[in-house]
C-alpha positions in Angstrom: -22.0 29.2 -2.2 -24.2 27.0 -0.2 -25.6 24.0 -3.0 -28.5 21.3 -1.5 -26.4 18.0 -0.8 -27.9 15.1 -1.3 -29.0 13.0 1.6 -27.9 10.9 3.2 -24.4 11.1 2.6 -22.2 8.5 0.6 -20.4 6.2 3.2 -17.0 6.4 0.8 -17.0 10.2 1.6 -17.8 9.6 5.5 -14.3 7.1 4.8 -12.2 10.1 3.6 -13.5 12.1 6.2 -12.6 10.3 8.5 -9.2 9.6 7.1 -8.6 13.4 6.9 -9.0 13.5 10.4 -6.7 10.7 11.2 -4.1 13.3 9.6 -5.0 16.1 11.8 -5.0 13.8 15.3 -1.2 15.5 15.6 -1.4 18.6 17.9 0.5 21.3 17.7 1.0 24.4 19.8 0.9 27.6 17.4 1.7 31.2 17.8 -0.9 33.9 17.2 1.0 34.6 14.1 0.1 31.3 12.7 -3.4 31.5 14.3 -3.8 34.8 12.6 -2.7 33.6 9.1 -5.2 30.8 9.4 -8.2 32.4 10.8 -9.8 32.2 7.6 -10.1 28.5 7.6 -13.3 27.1 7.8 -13.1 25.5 10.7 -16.9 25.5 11.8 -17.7 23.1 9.3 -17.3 19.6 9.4 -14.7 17.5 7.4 -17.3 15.0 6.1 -19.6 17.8 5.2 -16.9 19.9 3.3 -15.3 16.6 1.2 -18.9 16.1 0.7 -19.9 20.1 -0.3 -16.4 20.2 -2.9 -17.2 16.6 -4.3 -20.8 17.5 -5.2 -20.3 21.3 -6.7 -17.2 20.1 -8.5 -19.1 17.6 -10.1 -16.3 15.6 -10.1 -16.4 11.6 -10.2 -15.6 9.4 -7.5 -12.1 8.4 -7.9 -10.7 12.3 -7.3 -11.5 12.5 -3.9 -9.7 9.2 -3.3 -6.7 10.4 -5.5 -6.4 14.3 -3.4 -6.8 12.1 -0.8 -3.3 10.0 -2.1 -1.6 13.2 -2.5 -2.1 14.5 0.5 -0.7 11.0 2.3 1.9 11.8 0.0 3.1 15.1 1.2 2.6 13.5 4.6 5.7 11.0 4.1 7.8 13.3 1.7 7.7 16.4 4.1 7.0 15.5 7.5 8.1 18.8 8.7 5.0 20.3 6.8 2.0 20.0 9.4 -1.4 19.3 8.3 -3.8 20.0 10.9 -7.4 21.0 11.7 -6.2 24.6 10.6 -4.9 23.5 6.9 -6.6 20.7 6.3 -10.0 21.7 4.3 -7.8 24.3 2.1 -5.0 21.1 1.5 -8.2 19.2 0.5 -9.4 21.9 -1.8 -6.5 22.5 -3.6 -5.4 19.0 -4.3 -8.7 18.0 -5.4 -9.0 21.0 -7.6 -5.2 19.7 -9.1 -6.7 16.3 -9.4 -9.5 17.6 -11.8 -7.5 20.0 -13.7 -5.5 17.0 -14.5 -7.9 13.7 -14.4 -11.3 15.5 -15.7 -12.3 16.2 -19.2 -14.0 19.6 -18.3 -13.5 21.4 -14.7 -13.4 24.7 -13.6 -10.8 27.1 -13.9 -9.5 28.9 -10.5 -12.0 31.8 -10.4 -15.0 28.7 -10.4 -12.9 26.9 -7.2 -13.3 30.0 -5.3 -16.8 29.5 -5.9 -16.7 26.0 -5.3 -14.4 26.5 -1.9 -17.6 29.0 -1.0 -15.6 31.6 -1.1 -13.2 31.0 1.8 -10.3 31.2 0.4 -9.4 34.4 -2.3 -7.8 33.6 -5.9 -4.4 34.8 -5.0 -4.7 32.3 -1.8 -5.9 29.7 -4.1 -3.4 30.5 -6.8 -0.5 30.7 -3.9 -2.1 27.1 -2.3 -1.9 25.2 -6.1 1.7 26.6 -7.1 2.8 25.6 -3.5 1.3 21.6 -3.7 2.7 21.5 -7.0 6.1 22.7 -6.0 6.0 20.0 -3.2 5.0 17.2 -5.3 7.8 18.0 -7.7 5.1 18.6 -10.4 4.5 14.6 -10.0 0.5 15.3 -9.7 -0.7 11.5 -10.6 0.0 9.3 -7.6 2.2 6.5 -7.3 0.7 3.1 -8.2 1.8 1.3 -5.3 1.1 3.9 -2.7 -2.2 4.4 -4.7 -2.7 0.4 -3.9 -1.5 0.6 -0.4 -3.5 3.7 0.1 -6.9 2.1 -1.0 -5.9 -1.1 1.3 -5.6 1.2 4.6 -8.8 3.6 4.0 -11.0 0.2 3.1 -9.3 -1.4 6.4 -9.2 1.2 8.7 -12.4 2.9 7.2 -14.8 0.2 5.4 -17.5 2.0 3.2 -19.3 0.8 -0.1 -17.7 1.7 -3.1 -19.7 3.6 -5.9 -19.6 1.9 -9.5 -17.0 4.2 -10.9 -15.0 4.1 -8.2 -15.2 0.4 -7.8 -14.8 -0.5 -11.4 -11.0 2.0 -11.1 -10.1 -0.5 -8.1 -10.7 -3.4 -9.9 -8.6 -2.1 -12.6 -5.8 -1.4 -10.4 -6.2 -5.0 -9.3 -7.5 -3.9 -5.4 -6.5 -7.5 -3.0 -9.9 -6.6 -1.2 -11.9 -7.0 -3.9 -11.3 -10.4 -3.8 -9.8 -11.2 -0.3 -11.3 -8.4 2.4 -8.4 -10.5 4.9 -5.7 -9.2 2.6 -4.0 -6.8 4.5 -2.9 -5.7 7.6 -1.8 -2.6 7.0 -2.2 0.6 8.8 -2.3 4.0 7.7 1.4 4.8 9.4 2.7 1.9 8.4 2.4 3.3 4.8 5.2 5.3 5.3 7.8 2.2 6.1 6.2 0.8 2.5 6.3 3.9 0.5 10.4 4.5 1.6 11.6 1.3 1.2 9.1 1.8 -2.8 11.3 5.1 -3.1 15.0 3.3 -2.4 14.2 0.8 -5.2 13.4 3.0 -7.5 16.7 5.0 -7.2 18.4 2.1 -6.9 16.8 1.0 -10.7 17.3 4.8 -11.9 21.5 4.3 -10.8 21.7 1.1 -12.6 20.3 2.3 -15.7 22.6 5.4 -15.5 
């Protein structure tokens, strides 16, 4: 499915482009097993141009891409064993934005329409496999985590400055974004999220036994 993007590209999807690709900088040295299981990745398109191609078919607003986005940094910290790489990365994007609508979105599409959507790299059954497989490795906990949400936004507007569209500028004010209103806020990087996020994690099970 090849839709007419409009031009020139929004600088918040360049952002999470280019944050996607921060995730892949990792290389790895694969058999042709894994090659072969992958070879259906489309890897001859461009990371901006494929956030951009699933954000404008989908329909969906701006704050999803930033969420599948989340989840993915999530899975990064949770299971660093699982690599995400230039050969998984555009399906990992897919499928968590297409759980972000599902679950965020009013109306969105059901599986059969993000095949469509995904222009038809991937089949149903892989799509179907993909969702049930995100899901089991976020423990079914699909909406991200406030802080890491906050600490997330923080990095990407650090590391990656763009303007914000309305919507998704209006959801960061909401969540009380510091660089809204101080762009010297933070220093944080994108690894050192992970530090943040465990230390976040040991609290909370730490409040969970006390309640027990």
């Amino acid at each position: 499915m090849k839709a007419v993007l409009p031009q020139p590209v929004p600088s918040f999807i360049t952002s999470l482009a280019l944050y996607l690709e921060h995730l892949c900088s990792t290389q790895y040295d694969y058999s042709p097993e894994v090659l072969q299981k992958f070879q259906e990745e489309p890897t001859h398109i461009s990371l901006e141009m494929w956030v951009y191609h699933l954000f404008v078919v989908s329909q969906s607003n701006s704050v999803c891409p930033v969420l599948a986005c989340c989840l993915l940094e999530y899975i990064r910290l949770t299971n660093p064993s699982l690599p995400i790489c230039s050969l998984n990365v555009r399906r990992l994007f897919l499928v968590a934005l297409m759980v972000i609508c599902k679950t965020t979105e009013d109306v969105t599409f059901r599986n059969e329409g993000w095949v469509v959507i995904g222009m038809r790299a991937f089949s149903l059954h892989t799509l179907n496999s993909m969702e049930a497989d995100l899901l089991n490795h976020l423990q079914f906990r699909v909406q991200p985590r406030l802080h890491l949400l906050l600490q997330f936004l923080t990095a990407l507007m650090t590391h990656f400055p763009c303007t914000l569209p309305d919507d998704l500028a209006c959801f960061s004010a909401f969540l009380g974004h510091p660089l809204l209103y101080s762009p010297s806020a933070s220093e944080l990087t994108l690894d050192q999220l992970t530090d943040s996020f465990h230390k976040s994690e040991a609290e909370t099970c730490e409040d969970v036994d006390a309640v027990a």
